[in-house]
CHARMM-style PDB file with segment names, atoms N, HN, CA, C and O in Angstrom:
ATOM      1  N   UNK     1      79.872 109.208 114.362  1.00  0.00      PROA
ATOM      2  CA  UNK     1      80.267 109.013 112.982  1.00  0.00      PROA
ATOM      3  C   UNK     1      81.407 107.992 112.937  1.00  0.00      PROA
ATOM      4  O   UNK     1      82.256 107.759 113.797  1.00  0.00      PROA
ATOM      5  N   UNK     2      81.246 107.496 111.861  1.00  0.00      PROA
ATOM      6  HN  UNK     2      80.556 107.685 111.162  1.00  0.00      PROA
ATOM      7  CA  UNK     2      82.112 106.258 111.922  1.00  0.00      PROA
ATOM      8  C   UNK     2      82.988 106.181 110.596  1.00  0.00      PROA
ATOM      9  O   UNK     2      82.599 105.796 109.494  1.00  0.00      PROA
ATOM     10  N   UNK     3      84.274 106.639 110.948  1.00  0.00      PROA
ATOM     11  HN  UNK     3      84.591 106.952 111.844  1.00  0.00      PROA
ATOM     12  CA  UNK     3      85.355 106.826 110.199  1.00  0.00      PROA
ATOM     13  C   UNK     3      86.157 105.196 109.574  1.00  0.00      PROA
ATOM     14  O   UNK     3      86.745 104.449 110.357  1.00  0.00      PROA
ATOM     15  N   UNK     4      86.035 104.920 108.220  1.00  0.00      PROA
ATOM     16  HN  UNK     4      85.558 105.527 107.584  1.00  0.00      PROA
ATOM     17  CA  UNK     4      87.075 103.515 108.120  1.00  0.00      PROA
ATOM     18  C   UNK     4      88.198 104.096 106.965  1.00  0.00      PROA
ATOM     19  O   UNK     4      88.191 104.739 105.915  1.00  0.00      PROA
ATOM     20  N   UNK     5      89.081 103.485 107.803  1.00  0.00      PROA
ATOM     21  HN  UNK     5      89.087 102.963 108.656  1.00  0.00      PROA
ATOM     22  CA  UNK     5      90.629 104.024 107.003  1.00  0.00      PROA
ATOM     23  C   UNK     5      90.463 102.806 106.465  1.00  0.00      PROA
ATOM     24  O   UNK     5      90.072 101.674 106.748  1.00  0.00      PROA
ATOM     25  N   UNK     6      91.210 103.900 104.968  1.00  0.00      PROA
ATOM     26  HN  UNK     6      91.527 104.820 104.738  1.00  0.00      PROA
ATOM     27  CA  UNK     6      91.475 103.127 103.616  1.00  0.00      PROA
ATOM     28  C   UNK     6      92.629 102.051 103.905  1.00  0.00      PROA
ATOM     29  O   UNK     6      93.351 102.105 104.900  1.00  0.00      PROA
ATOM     30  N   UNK     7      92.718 100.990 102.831  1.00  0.00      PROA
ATOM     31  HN  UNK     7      92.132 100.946 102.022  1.00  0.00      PROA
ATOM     32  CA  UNK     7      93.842 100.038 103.065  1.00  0.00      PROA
ATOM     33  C   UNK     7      94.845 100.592 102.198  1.00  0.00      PROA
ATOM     34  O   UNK     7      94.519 100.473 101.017  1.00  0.00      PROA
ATOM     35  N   UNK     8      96.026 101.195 102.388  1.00  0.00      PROA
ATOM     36  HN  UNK     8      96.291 101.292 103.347  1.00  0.00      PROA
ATOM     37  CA  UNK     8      96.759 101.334 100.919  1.00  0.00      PROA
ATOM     38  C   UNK     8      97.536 100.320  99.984  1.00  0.00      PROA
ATOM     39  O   UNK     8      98.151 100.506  98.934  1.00  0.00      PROA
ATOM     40  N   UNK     9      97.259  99.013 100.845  1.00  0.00      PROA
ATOM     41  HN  UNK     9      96.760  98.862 101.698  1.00  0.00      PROA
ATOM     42  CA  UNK     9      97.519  97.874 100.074  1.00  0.00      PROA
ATOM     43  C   UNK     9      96.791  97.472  99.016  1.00  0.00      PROA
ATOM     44  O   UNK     9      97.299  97.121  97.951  1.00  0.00      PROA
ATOM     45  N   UNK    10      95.271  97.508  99.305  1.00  0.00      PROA
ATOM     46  HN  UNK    10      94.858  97.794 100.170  1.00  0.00      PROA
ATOM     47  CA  UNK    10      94.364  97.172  98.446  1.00  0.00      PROA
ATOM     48  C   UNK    10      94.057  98.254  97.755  1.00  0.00      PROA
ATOM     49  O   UNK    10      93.421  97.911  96.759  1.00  0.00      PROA
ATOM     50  N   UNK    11      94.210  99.437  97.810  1.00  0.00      PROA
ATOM     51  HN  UNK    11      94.727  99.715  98.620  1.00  0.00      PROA
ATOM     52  CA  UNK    11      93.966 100.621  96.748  1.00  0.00      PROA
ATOM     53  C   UNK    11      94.937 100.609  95.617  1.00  0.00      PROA
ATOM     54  O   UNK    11      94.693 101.161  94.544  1.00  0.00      PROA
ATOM     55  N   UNK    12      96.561  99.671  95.995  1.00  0.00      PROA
ATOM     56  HN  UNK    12      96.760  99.223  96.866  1.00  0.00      PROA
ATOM     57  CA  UNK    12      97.187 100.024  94.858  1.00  0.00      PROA
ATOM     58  C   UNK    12      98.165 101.472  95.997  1.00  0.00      PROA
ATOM     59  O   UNK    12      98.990 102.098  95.330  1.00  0.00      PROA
ATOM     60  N   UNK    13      98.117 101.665  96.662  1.00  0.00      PROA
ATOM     61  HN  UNK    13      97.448 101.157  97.203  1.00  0.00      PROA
ATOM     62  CA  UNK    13      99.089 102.931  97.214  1.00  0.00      PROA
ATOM     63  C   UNK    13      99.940 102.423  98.104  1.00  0.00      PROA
ATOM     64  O   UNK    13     100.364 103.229  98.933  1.00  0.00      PROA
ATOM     65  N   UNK    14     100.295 101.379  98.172  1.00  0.00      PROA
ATOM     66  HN  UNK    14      99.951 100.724  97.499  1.00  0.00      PROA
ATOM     67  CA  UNK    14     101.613 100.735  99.321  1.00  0.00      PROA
ATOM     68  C   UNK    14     102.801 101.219  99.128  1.00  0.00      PROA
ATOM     69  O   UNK    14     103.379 100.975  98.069  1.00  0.00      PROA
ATOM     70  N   UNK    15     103.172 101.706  99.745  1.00  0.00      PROA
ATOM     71  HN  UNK    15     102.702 101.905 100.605  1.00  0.00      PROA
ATOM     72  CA  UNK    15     104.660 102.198  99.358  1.00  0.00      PROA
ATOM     73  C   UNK    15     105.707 100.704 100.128  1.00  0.00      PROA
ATOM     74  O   UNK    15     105.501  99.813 100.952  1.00  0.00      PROA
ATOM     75  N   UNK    16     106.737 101.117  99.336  1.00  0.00      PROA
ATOM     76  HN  UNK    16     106.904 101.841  98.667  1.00  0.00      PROA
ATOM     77  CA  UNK    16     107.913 100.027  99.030  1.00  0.00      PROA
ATOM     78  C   UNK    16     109.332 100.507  99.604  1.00  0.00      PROA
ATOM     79  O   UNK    16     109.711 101.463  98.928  1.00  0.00      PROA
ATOM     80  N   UNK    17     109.836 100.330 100.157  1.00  0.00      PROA
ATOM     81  HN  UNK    17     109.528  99.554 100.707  1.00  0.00      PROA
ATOM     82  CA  UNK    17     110.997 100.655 101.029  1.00  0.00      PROA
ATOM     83  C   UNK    17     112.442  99.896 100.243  1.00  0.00      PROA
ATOM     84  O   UNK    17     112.463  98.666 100.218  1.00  0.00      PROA
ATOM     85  N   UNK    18     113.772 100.777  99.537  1.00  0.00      PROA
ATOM     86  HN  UNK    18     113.755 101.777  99.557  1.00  0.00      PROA
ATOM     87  CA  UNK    18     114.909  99.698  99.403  1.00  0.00      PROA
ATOM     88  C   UNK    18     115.710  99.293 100.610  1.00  0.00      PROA
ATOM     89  O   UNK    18     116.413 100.027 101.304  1.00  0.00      PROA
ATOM     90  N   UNK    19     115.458  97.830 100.763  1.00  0.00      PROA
ATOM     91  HN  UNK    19     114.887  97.233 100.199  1.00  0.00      PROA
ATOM     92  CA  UNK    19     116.433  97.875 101.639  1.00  0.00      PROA
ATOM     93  C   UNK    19     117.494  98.100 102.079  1.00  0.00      PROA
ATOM     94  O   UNK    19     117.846  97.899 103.242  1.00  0.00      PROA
ATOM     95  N   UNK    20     118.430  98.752 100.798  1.00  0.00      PROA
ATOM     96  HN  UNK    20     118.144  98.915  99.854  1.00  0.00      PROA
ATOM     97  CA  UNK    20     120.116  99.192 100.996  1.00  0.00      PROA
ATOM     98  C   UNK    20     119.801 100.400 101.315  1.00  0.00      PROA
ATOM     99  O   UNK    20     120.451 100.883 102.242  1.00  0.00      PROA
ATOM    100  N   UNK    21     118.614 101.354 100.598  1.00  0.00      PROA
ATOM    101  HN  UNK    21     118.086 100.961  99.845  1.00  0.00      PROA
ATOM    102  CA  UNK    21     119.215 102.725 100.849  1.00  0.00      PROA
ATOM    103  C   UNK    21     118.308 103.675 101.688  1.00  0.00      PROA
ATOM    104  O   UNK    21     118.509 104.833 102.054  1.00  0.00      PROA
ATOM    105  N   UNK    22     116.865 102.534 101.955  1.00  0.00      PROA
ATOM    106  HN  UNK    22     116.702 101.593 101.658  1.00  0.00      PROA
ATOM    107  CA  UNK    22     115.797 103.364 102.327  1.00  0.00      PROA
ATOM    108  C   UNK    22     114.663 104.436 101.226  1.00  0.00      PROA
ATOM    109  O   UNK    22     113.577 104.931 101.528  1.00  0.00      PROA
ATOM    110  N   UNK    23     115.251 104.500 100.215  1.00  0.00      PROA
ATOM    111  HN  UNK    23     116.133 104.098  99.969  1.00  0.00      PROA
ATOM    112  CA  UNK    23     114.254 104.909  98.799  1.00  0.00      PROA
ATOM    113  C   UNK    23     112.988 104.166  99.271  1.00  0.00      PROA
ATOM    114  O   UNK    23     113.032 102.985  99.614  1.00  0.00      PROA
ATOM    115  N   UNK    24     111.765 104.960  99.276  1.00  0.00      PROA
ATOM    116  HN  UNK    24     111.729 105.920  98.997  1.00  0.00      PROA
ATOM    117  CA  UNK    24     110.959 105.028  99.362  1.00  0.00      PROA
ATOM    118  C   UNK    24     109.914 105.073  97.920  1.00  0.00      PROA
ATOM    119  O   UNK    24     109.553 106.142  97.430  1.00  0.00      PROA
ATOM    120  N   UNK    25     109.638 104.133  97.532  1.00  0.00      PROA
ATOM    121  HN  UNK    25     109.932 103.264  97.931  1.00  0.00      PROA
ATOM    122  CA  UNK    25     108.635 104.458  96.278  1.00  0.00      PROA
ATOM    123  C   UNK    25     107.454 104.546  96.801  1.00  0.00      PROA
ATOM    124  O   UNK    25     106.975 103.923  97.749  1.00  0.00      PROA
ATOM    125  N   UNK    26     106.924 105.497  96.020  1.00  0.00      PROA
ATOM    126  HN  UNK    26     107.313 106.004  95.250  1.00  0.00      PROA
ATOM    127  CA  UNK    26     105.442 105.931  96.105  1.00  0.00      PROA
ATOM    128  C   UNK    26     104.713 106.122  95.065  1.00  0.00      PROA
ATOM    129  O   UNK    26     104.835 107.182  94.451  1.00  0.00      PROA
ATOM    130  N   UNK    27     103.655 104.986  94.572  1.00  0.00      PROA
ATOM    131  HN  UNK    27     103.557 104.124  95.070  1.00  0.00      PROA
ATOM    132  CA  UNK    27     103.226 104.879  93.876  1.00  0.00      PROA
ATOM    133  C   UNK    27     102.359 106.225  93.189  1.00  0.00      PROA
ATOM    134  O   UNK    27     102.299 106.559  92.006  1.00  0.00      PROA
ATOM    135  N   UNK    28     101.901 106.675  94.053  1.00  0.00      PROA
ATOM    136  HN  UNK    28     101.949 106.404  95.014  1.00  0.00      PROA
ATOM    137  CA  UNK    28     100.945 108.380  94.054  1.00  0.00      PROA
ATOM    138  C   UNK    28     101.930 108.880  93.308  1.00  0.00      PROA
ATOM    139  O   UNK    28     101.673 109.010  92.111  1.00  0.00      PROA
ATOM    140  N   UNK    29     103.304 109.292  93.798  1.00  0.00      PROA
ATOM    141  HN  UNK    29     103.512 109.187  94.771  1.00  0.00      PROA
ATOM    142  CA  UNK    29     104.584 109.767  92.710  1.00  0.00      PROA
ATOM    143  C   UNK    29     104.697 109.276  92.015  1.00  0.00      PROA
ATOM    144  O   UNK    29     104.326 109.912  91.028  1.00  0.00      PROA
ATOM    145  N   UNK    30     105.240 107.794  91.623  1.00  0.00      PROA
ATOM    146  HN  UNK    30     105.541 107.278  92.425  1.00  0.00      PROA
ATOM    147  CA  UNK    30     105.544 107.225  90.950  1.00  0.00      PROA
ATOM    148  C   UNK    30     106.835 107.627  90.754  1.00  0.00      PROA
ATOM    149  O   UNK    30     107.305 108.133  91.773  1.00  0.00      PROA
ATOM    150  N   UNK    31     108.185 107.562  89.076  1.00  0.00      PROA
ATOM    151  HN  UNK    31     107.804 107.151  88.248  1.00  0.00      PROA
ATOM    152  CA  UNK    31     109.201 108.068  89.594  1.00  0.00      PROA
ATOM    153  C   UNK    31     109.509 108.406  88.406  1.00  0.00      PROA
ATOM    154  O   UNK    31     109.533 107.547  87.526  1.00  0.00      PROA
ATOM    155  N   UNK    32     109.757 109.502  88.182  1.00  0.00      PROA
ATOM    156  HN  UNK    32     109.737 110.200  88.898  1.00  0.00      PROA
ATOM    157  CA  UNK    32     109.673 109.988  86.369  1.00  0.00      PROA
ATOM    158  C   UNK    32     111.367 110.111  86.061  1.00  0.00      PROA
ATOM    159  O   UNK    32     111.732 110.148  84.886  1.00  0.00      PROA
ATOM    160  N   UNK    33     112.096 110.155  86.859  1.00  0.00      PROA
ATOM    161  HN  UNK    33     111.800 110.124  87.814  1.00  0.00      PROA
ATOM    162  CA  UNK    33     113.778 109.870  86.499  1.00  0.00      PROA
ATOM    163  C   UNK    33     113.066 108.485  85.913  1.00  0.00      PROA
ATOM    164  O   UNK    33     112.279 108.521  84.967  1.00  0.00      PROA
ATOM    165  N   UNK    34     113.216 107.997  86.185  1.00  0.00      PROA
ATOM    166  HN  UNK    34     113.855 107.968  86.954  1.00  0.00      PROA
ATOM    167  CA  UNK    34     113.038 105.887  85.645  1.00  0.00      PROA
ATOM    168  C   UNK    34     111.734 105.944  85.066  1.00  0.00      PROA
ATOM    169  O   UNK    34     111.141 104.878  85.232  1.00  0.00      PROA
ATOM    170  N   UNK    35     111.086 106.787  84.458  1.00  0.00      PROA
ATOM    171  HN  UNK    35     111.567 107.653  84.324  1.00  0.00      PROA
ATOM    172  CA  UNK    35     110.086 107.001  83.345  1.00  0.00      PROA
ATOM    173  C   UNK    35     108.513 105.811  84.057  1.00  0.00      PROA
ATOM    174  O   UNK    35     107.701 105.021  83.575  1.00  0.00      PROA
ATOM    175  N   UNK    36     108.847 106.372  85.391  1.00  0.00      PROA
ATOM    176  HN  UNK    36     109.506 107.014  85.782  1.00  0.00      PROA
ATOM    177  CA  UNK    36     107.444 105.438  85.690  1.00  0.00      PROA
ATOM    178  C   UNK    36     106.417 106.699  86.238  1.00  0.00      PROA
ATOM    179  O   UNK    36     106.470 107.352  87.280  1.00  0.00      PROA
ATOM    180  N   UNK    37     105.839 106.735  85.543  1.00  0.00      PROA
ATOM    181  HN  UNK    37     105.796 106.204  84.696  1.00  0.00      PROA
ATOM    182  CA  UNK    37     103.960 107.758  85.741  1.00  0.00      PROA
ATOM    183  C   UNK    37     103.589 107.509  86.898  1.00  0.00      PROA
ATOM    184  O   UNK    37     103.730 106.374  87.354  1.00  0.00      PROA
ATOM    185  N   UNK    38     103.093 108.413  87.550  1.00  0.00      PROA
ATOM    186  HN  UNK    38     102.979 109.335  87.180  1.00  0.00      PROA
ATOM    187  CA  UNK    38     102.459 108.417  89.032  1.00  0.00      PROA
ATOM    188  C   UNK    38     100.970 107.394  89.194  1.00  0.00      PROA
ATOM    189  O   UNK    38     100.076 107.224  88.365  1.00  0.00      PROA
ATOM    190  N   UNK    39     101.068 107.015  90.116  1.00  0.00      PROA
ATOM    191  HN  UNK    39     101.794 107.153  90.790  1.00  0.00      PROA
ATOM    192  CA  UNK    39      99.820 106.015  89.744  1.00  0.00      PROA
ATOM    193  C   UNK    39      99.936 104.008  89.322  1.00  0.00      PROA
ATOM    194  O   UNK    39      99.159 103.055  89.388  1.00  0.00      PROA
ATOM    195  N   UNK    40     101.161 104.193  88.964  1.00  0.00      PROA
ATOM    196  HN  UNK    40     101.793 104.967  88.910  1.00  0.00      PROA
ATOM    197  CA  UNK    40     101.663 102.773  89.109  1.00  0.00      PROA
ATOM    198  C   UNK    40     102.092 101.844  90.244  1.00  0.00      PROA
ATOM    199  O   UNK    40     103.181 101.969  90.804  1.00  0.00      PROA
ATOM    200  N   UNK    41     101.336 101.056  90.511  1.00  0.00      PROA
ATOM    201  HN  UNK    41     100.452 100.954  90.056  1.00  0.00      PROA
ATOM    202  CA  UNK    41     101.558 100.314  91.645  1.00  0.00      PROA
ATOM    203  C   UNK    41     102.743  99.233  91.619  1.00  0.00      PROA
ATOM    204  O   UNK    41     103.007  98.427  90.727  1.00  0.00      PROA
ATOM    205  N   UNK    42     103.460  99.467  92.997  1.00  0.00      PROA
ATOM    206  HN  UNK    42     103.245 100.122  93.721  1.00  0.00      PROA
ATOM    207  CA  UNK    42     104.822  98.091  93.160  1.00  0.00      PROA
ATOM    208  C   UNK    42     105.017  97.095  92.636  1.00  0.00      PROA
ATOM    209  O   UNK    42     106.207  96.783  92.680  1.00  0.00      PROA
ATOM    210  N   UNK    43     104.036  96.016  91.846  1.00  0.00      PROA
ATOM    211  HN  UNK    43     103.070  96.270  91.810  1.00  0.00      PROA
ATOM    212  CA  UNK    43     103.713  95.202  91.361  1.00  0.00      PROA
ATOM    213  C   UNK    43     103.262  95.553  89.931  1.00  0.00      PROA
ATOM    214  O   UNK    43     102.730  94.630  89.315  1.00  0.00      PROA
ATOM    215  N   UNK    44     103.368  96.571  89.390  1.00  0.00      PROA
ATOM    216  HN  UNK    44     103.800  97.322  89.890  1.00  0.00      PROA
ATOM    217  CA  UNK    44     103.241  96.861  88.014  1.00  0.00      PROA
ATOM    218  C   UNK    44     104.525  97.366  87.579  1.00  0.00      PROA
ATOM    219  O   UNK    44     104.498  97.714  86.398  1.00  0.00      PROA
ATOM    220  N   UNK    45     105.644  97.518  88.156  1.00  0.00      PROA
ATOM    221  HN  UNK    45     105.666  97.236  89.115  1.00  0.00      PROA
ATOM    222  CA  UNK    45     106.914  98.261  87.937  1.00  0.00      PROA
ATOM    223  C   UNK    45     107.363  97.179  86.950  1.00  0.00      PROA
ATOM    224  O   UNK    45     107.338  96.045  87.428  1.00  0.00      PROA
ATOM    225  N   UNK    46     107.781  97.282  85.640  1.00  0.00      PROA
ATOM    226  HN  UNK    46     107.802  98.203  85.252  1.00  0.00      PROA
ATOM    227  CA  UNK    46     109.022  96.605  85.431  1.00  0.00      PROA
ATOM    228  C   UNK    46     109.715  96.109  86.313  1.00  0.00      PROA
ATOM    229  O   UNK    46     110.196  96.586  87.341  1.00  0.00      PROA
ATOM    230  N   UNK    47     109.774  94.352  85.516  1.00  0.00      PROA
ATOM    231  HN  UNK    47     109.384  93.965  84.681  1.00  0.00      PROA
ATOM    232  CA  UNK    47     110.834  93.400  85.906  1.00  0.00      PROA
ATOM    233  C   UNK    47     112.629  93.886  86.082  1.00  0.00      PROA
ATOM    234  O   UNK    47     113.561  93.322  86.655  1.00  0.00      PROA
ATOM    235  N   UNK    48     112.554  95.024  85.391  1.00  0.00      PROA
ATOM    236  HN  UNK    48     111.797  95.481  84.925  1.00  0.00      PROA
ATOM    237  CA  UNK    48     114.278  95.233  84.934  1.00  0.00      PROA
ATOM    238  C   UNK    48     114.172  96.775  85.670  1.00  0.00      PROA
ATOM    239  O   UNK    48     114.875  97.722  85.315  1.00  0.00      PROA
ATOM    240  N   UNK    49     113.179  96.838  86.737  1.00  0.00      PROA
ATOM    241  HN  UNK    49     112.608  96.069  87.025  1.00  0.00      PROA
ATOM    242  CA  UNK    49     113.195  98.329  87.279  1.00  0.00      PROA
ATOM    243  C   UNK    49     114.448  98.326  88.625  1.00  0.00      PROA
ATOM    244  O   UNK    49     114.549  97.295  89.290  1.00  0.00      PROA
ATOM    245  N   UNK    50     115.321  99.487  88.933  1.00  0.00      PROA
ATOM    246  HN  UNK    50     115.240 100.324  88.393  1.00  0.00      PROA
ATOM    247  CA  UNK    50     116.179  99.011  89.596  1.00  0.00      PROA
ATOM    248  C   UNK    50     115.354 100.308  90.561  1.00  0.00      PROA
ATOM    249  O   UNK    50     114.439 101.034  90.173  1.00  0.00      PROA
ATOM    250  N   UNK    51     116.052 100.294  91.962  1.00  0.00      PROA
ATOM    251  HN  UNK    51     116.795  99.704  92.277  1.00  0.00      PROA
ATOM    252  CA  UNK    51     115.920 101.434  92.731  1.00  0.00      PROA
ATOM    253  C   UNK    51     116.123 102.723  92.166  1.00  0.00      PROA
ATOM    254  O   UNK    51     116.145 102.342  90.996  1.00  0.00      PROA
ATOM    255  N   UNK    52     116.260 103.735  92.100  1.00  0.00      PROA
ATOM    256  HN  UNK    52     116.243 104.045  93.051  1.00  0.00      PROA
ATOM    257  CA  UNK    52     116.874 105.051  91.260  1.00  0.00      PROA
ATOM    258  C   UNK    52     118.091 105.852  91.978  1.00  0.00      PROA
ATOM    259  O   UNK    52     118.764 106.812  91.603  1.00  0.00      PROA
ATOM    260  N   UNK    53     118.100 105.109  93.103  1.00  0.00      PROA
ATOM    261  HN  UNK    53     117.553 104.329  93.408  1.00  0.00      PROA
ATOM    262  CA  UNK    53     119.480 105.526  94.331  1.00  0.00      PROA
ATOM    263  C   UNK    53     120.144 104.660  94.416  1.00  0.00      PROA
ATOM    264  O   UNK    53     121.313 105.036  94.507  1.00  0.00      PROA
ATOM    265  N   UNK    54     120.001 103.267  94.446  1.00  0.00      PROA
ATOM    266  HN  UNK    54     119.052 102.961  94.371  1.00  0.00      PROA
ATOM    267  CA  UNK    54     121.302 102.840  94.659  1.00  0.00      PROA
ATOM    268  C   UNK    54     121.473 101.438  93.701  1.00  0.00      PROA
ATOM    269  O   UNK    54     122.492 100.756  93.805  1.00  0.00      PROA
ATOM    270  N   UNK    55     120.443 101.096  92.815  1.00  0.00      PROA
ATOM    271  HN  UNK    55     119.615 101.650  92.730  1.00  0.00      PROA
ATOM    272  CA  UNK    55     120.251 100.533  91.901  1.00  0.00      PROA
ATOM    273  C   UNK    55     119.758  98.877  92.242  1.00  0.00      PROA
ATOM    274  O   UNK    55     119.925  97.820  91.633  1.00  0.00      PROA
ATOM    275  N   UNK    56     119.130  99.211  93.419  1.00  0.00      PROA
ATOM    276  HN  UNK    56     118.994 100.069  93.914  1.00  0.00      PROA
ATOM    277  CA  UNK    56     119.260  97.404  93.812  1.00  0.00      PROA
ATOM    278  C   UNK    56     117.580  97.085  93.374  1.00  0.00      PROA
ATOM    279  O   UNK    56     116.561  97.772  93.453  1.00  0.00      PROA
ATOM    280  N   UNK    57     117.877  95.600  92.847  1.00  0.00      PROA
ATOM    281  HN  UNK    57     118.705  95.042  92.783  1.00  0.00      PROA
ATOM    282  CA  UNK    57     116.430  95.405  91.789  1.00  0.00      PROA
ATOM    283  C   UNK    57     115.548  95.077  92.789  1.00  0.00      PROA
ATOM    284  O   UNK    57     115.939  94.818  93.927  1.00  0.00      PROA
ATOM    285  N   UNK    58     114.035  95.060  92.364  1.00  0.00      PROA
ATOM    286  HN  UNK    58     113.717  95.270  91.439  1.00  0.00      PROA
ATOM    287  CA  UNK    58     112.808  95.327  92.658  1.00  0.00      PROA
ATOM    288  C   UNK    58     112.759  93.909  94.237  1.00  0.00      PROA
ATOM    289  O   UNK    58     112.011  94.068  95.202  1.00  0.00      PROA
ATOM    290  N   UNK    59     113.496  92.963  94.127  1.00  0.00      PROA
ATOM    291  HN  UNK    59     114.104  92.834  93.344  1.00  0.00      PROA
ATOM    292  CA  UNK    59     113.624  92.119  95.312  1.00  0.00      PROA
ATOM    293  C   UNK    59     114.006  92.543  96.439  1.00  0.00      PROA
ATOM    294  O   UNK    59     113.714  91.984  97.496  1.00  0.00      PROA
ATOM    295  N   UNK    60     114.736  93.631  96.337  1.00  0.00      PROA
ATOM    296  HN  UNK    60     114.973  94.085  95.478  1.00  0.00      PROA
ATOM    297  CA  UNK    60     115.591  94.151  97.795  1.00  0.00      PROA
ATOM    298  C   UNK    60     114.663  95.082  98.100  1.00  0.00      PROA
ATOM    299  O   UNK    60     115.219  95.888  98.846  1.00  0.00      PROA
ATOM    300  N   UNK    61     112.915  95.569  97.812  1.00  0.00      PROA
ATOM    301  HN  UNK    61     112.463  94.914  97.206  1.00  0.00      PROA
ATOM    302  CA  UNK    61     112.636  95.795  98.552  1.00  0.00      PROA
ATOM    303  C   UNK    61     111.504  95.840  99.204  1.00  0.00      PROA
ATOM    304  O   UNK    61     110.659  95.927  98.313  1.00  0.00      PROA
ATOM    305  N   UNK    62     110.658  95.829 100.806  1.00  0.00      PROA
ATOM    306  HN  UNK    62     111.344  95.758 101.530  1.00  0.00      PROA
ATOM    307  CA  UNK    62     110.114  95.626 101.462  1.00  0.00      PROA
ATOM    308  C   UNK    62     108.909  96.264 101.490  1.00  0.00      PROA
ATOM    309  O   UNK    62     108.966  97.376 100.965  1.00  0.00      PROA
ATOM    310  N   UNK    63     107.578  95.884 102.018  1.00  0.00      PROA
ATOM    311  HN  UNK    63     107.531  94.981 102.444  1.00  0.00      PROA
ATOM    312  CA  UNK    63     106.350  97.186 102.128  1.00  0.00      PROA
ATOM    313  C   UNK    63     106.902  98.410 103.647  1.00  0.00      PROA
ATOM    314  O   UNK    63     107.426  98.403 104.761  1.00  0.00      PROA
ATOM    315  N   UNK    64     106.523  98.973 102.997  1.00  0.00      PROA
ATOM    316  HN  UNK    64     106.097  98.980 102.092  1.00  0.00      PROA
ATOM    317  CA  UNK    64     106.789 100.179 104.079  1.00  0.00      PROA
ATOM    318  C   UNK    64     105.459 100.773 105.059  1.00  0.00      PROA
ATOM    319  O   UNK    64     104.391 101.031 104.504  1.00  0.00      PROA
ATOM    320  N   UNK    65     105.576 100.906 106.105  1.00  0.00      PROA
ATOM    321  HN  UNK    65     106.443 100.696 106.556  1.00  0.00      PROA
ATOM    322  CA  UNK    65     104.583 100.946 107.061  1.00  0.00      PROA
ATOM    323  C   UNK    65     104.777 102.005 107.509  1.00  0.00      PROA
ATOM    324  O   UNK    65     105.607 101.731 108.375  1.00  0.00      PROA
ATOM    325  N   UNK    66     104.582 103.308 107.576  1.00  0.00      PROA
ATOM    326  HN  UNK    66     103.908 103.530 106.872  1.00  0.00      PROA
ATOM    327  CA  UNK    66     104.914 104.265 108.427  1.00  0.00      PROA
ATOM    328  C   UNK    66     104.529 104.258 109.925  1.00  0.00      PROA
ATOM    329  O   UNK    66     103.717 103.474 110.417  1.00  0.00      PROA
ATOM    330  N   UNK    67     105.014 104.950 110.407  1.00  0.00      PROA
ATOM    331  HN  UNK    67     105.673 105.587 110.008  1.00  0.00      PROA
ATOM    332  CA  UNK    67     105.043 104.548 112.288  1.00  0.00      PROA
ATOM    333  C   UNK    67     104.177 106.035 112.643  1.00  0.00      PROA
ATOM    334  O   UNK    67     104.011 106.283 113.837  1.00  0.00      PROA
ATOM    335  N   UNK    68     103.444 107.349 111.262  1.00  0.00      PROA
ATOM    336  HN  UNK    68     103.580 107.148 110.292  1.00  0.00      PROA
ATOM    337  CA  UNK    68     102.770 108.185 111.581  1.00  0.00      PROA
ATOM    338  C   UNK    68     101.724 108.138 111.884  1.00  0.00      PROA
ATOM    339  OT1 UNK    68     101.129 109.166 112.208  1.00  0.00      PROA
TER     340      UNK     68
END
């Protein structure tokens, strides 16, 4: 049987890493303090969306790769 793992880039599920604080967004969560609905992808966030920990805007941060 032949198993193919999903991309979570191309599904829309990439998670996003801040680089100051390590906040982790996850689109599946999404982040309802900052009124964003689960299901919104990194690239659909508001322009004026800041981190929700340490407030640094949507540039400071990186795709996140887990090492699991």
């Amino acid at each position: 049987m032949n198993v193919k793992e999903t991309d979570p880039e191309q599904s829309g599920n990439q998670e996003w890493m801040c680089a100051e604080c390590g906040y982790i967004y996850d689109p599946a969560e999404g982040n309802l303090e900052t009124n964003i609905r689960p299901g919104v992808p990194f690239d659909k966030l508001p322009e004026d969306w800041n981190c929700p920990v340490c407030d640094r805007p949507k540039n400071q941060f990186t795709k996140f790769v887990s090492q699991l």
